[in-house]
Every structure is written in structure tokens, then in C-alpha cells.
C-alpha positions as CSV (number, residue, x, y, z in Angstrom):
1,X,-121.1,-30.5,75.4
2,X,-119.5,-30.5,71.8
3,X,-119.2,-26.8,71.4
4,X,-116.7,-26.9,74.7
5,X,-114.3,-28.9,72.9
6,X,-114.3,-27.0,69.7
7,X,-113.8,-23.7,71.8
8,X,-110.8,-25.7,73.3
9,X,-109.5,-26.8,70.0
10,X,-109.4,-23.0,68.6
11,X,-107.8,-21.8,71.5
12,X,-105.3,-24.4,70.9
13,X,-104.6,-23.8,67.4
14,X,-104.8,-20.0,68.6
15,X,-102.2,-20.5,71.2
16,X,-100.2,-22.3,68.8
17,X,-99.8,-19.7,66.0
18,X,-99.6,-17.4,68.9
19,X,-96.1,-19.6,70.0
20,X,-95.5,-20.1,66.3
21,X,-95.0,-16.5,65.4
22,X,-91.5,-15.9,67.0
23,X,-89.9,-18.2,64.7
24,X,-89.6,-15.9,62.0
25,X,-87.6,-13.6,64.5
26,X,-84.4,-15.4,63.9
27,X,-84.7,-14.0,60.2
28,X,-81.9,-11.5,61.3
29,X,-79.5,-14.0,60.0
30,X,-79.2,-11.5,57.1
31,X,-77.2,-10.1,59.6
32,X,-74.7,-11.9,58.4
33,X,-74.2,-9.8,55.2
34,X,-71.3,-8.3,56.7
35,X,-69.6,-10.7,53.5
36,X,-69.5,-7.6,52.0
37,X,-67.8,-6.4,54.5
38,X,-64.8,-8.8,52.8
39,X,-64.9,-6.1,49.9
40,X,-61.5,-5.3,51.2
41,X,-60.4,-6.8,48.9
42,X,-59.9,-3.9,47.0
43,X,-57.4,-3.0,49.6
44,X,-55.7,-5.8,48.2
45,X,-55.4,-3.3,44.8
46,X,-51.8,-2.4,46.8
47,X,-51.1,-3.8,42.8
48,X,-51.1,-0.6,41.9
49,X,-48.6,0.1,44.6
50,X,-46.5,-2.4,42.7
51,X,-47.4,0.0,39.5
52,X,-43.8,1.8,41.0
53,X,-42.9,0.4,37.9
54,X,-39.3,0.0,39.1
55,X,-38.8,-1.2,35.9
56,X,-38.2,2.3,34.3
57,X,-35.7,2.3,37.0
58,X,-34.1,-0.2,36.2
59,X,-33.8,2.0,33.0
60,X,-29.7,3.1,34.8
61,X,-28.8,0.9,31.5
62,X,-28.1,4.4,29.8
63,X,-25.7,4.8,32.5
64,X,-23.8,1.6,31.3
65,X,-23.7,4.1,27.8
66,X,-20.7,5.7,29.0
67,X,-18.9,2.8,28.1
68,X,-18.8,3.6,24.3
69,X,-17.1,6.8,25.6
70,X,-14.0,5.1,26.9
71,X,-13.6,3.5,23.6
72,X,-11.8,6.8,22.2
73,X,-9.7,7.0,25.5
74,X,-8.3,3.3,24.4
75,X,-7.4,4.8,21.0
76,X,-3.8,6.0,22.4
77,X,-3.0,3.0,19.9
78,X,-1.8,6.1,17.8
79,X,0.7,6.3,20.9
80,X,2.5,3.1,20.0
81,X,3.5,5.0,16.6
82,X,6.6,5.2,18.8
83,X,7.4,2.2,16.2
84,X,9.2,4.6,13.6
85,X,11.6,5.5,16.5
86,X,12.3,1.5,16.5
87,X,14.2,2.1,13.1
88,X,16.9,2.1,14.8
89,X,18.0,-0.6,11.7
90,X,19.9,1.6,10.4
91,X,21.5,1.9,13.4
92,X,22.6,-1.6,13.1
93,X,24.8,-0.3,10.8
94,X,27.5,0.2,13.3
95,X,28.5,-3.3,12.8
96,X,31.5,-1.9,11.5
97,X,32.3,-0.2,15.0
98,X,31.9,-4.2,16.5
99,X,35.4,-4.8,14.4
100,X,37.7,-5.2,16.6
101,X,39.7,-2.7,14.9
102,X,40.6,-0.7,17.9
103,X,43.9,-2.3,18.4
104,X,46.2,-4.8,17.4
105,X,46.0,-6.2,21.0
106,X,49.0,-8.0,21.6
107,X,48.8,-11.7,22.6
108,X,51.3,-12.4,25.5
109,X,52.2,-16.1,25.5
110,X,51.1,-16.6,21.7
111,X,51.1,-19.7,19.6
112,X,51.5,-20.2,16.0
113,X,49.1,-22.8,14.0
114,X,49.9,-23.7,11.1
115,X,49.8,-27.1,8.7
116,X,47.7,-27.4,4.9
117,X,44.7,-28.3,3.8
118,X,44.6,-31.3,2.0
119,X,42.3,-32.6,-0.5
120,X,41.3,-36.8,0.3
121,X,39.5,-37.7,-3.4
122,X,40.2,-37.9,-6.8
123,X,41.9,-34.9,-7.7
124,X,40.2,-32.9,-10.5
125,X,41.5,-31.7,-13.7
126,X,42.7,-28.5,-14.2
127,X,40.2,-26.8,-16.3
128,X,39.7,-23.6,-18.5
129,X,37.0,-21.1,-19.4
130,X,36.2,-19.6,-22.4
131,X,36.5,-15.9,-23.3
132,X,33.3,-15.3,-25.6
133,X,33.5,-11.6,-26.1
134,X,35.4,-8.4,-25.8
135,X,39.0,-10.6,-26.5
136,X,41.1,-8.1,-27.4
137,X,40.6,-6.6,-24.1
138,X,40.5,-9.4,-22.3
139,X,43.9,-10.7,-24.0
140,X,43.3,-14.4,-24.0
141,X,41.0,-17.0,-25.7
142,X,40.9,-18.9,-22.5
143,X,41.3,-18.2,-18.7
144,X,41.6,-20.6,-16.1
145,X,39.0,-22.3,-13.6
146,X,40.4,-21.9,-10.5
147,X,37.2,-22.8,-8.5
148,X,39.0,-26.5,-7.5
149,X,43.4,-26.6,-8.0
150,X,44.7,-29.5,-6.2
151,X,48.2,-29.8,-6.1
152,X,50.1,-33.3,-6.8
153,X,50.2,-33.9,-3.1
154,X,47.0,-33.1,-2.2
155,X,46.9,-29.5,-1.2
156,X,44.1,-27.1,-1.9
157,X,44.8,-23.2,-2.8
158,X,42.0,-20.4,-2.4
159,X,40.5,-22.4,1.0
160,X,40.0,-20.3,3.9
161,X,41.1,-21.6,7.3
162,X,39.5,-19.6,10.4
163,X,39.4,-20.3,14.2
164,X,35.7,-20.5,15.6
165,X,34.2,-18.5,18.5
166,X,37.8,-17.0,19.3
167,X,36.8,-14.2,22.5
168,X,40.3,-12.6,22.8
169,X,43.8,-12.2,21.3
170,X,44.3,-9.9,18.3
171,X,42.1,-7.6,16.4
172,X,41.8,-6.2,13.1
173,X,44.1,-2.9,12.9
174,X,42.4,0.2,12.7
175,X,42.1,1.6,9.1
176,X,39.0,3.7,6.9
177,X,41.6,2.3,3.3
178,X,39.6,0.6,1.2
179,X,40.6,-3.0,0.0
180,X,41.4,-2.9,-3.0
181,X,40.6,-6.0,-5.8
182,X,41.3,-5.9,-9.4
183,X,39.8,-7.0,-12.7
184,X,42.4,-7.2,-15.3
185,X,42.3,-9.3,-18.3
186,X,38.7,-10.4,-17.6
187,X,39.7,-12.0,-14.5
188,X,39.3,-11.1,-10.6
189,X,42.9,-10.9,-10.0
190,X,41.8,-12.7,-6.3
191,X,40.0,-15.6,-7.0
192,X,39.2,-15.5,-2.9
193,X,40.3,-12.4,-0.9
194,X,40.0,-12.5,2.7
195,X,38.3,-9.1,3.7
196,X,37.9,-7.9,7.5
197,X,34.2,-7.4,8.6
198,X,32.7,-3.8,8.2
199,X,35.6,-2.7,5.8
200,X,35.1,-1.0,2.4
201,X,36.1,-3.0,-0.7
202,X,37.4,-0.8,-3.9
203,X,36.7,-2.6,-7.2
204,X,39.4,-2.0,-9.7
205,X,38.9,-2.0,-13.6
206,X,42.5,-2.3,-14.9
207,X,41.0,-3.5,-18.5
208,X,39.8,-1.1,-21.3
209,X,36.0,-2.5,-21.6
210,X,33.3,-2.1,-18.9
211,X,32.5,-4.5,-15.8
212,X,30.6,-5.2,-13.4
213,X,30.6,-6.7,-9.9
214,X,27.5,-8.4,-8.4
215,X,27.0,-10.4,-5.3
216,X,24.2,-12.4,-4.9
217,X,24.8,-14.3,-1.0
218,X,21.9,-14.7,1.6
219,X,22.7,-11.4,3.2
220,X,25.0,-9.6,1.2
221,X,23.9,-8.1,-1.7
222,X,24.5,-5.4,-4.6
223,X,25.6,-4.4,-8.4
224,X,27.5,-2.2,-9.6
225,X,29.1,-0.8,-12.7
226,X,33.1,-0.2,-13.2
227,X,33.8,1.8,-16.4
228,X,37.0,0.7,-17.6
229,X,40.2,2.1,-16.0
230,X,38.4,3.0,-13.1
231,X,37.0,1.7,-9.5
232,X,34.2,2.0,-7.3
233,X,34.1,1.6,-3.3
234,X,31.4,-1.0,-2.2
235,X,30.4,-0.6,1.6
236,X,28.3,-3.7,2.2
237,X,30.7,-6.1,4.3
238,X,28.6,-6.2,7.4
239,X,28.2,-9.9,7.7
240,X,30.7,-12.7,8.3
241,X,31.0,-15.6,5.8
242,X,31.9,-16.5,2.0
243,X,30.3,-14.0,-0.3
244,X,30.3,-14.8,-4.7
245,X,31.0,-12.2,-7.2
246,X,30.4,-12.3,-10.4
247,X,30.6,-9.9,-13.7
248,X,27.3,-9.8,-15.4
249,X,29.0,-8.4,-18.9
250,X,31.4,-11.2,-19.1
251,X,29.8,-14.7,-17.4
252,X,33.0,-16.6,-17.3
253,X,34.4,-14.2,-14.4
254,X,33.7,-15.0,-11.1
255,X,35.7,-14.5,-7.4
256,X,34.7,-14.9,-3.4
257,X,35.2,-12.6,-0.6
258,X,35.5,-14.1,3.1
259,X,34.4,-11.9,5.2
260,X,36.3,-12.1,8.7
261,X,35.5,-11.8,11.9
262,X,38.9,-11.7,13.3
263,X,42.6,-11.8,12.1
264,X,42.8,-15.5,12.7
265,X,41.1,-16.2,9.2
266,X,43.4,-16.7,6.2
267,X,43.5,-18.0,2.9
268,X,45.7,-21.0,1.8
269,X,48.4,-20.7,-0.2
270,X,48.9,-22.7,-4.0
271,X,50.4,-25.4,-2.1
272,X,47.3,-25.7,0.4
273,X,49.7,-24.2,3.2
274,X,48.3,-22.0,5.7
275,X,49.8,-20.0,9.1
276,X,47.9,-19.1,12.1
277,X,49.9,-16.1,14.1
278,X,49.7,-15.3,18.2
279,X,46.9,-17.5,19.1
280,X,46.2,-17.0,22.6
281,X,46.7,-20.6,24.7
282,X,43.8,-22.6,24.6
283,X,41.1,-24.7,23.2
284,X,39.5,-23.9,19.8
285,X,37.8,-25.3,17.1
286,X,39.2,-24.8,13.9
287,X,37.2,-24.8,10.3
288,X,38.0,-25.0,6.5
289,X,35.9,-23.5,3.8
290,X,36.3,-23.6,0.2
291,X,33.9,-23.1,-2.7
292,X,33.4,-26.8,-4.1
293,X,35.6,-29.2,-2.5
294,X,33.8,-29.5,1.1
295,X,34.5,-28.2,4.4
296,X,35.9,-28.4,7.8
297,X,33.0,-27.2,10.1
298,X,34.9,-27.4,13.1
299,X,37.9,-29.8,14.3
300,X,39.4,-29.6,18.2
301,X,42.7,-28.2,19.0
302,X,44.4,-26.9,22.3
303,X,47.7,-24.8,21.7
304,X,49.6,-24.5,24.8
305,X,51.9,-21.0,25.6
306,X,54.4,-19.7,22.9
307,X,54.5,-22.7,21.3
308,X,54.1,-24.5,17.4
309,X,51.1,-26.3,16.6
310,X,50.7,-28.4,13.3
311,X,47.8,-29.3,11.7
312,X,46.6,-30.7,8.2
313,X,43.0,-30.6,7.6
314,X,41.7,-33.0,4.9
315,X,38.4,-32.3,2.7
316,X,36.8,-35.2,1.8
């Protein structure tokens, strides 16, 4: 009776390896290996593909070299040498040619101005100066300071009077004749000589010893040397204004040349009188200049048609 159960009890246990076995079976899992299958990833070396190094592409920078190359074409700098041809300075020189020389250009209608200039301080001494060498050519001990002579009444010799800004009525008269000024007894024999812009000025040596003329003014300058009893042309009166000469042999000379711009500039006579001729009608400004007693720089006057104007001008 017991060995019935023990048969059934090894079936059993038979019967259940028997339905035990299939379990391994579902070991193909490993199946799932195809992981590897995600090696692809070395498809994703495309990096290489990126290894188009553009870079070296980017390498066109040479190409920008050509820029250095222009740099000579921008030399034509060497073109703008045209600067020699602006020289032209010496063309400048023509100021002479702006004289109004051409003509004497009648004034139709013309007025006369004409009064002193007059001299409102203390009037100065007459003075002298004195000859330190060369006197027996010179002739004298002492010559005589005419840089301020005031007469009794006021008036003032060697001032210039001139109109200011004048745009028409008459010119300079046409003439290539020097103007001639003297030296004689170791004096400027024109102590202030009015001389027309452009015009040549021949300096005279009437004594037997040498001289010299200098000027020394903002924009007129030069020296020369006058042997004695003889001259020498000076061409340098291109600018308007009061110009000083002196002699560098013998310091106590000195003179002043006005240079003009237009025949309506005159110098005052000893008594401080002065005449303004065929002033076209109008309104101008008139000035005074003289070497140490002041100026006039510009006073108002209208002159109506062929008429008389009078006018003093006072220095003060």
C-alpha cells in the first residue's frame, strides 16, 4: 500500500521537471543583443565630414592682400607737385598793372576839398640834429628835425591827407619815369614824398661821400648803396602806406615815402594846408597821417557836384 504512493510521488516530481524544463526556453532574450546593432553610431563619424576644414577656405584672406597693391596707385601725391606752378607770387607782382595809371579819367561834376591839418596840443620845439661825421661834405654842424614842425597857428607840415576806399574819379597818369628824391647835404631833400603805388623811386646822391637808403616797414623792405654823385632806381613800392628810410652811414638822416593808392593823397604844405582836386560827388571818409603827432583814421564828409568843400582836421 505504501509503495503506491511513492510511485505517485515520483511521477509527480517526474511530471514536474518534465513541466519545469521549458522555462529555460525564454533564454532567447539574448535576442535582444541587437544593442549592438546601435553601433551606428559610428555613422555618426559624419565629423569627419565636418573635417571639410572650410577653414582653409576661409583662407580668401590672401585675396584681401591686394589691398597693399592699391597703396602705390594712391601715391599720385607726386601729382599734386602741381604746387610749383602755384608760384604764381611772382606773378603778384603785377600790382603795378592794378595802378590806375591807365588814364587821368576825368571827373565830370568834380569837387575840390581842401582845409589844414591842425595840430590840438602843446606845440613842440623846433629841434636839431647833429652831424657826427663826414662834415665837410655834409656842409653843416647841425641839420634840422623835421619829424614834428608846428606852425604858430597850429598847422602841421609833412602830414599826408588821403580819401579812404575812393572806387572811381581820377587815376594816376601813365608814366615808366622814375621819382626822383635827393640826398644833398646829408639830408633827404623830402622829408615825406608822396609816391604812386607800383612806381619806381630813383635815389639821388647830390653829396661827394657815400649813402645809403634802407627801409625797414612791415612789407616794404631793402638797402641799397648810392656812391656819391650818383643814383640808384629802387622798384619795391607795391604796397600802400607810410614807408621809413633811413641812411645807415650817417644815422641822423631819415625821410618817409607814402605810397598812394590814388591821386587823392597829398602831402601838407609848411602851413599844414592841403587841396583835394575833382572829387567825384559823394560820401567819403577822409584820414590824416603823420609820423609822430597822431592820426586821422577816418572822418565823414559828403561833397556835393562842382562845388568847395572845407575841412580842418585836428591831431590830438
Amino acid at each position: 500500500m505504501r509503495a503506491a504512493p511513492l510511485a505517485a510521488l515520483i511521477l509527480g516530481l517526474g511530471a514536474g521537471l518534465l513541466a519545469g524544463c521549458p522555462a529555460p526556453d525564454p533564454e532567447p532574450t539574448p535576442t535582444t543583443d541587437p544593442a549592438p546593432t546601435t553601433e551606428p553610431e559610428p555613422t555618426t563619424e559624419p565629423e569627419p565630414t565636418t573635417d571639410p576644414e572650410p577653414e582653409p577656405t576661409t583662407e580668401p584672406e590672401p585675396t584681401t592682400e591686394p589691398e597693399p597693391e592699391p597703396e602705390p596707385t594712391t601715391e599720385p601725391e607726386p601729382t599734386t607737385e602741381p604746387e610749383p606752378t602755384t608760384e604764381p607770387e611772382p606773378t603778384t607782382e603785377p600790382e603795378p598793372t592794378t595802378e590806375p595809371e591807365p588814364s587821368t579819367g576825368a571827373v565830370t561834376g568834380g569837387t575840390t576839398i581842401s582845409g589844414r591839418v591842425l595840430f590840438a596840443g602843446t606845440r613842440p620845439k623846433p629841434g636839431t640834429k647833429n652831424v657826427t661825421k663826414d662834415k665837410a661834405a655834409c656842409a653843416h654842424e647841425t641839420v634840422p628835425d623835421e619829424s614834428a614842425i608846428v606852425t604858430a597857428d597850429g598847422g602841421v607840415a609833412n602830414a599826408v591827407v588821403y580819401l579812404k576806399r575812393v572806387s572811381g574819379g581820377r587815376s594816376f597818369p601813365a608814366s615808366d619815369a622814375p621819382i626822383e628824391s635827393d640826398q644833398k647835404d646829408c639830408v633827404f631833400t623830402d622829408h615825406v614824398l608822396v609816391v604812386p603805388k607800383g612806381r619806381v623811386v630813383r635815389f639821388l646822391n647830390s653829396d661827394a661821400t657815400l649813402h645809403n637808403v634802407k627801409a625797414e616797414s612791415l612789407k616794404i623792405q631793402f638797402n641799397v648803396s648810392v656812391e656819391a654823385n650818383a643814383s640808384a632806381d629802387v622798384d619795391k613800392f607795391h604796397h600802400a602806406g607810410p614807408v621809413k628810410l633811413a641812411c645807415a652811414v650817417h644815422p641822423w638822416m631819415d625821410s618817409w615815402i607814402f605810397v598812394a593808392e590814388h591821386p587823392y593823397t597829398v602831402e601838407t604844405a609848411a602851413d599844414g594846408s592841403f587841396s583835394l582836386a575833382d572829387v567825384p560827388p559823394g560820401s567819403y571818409r577822409i584820414a590824416v597821417w603823420h609820423e609822430s603827432l597822431g592820426r586821422v583814421s577816418g572822418q565823414k564828409i559828403t561833397v556835393e557836384a562842382e562845388g568847395m568843400a572845407d575841412l580842418d582836421l585836428t591831431l590830438k
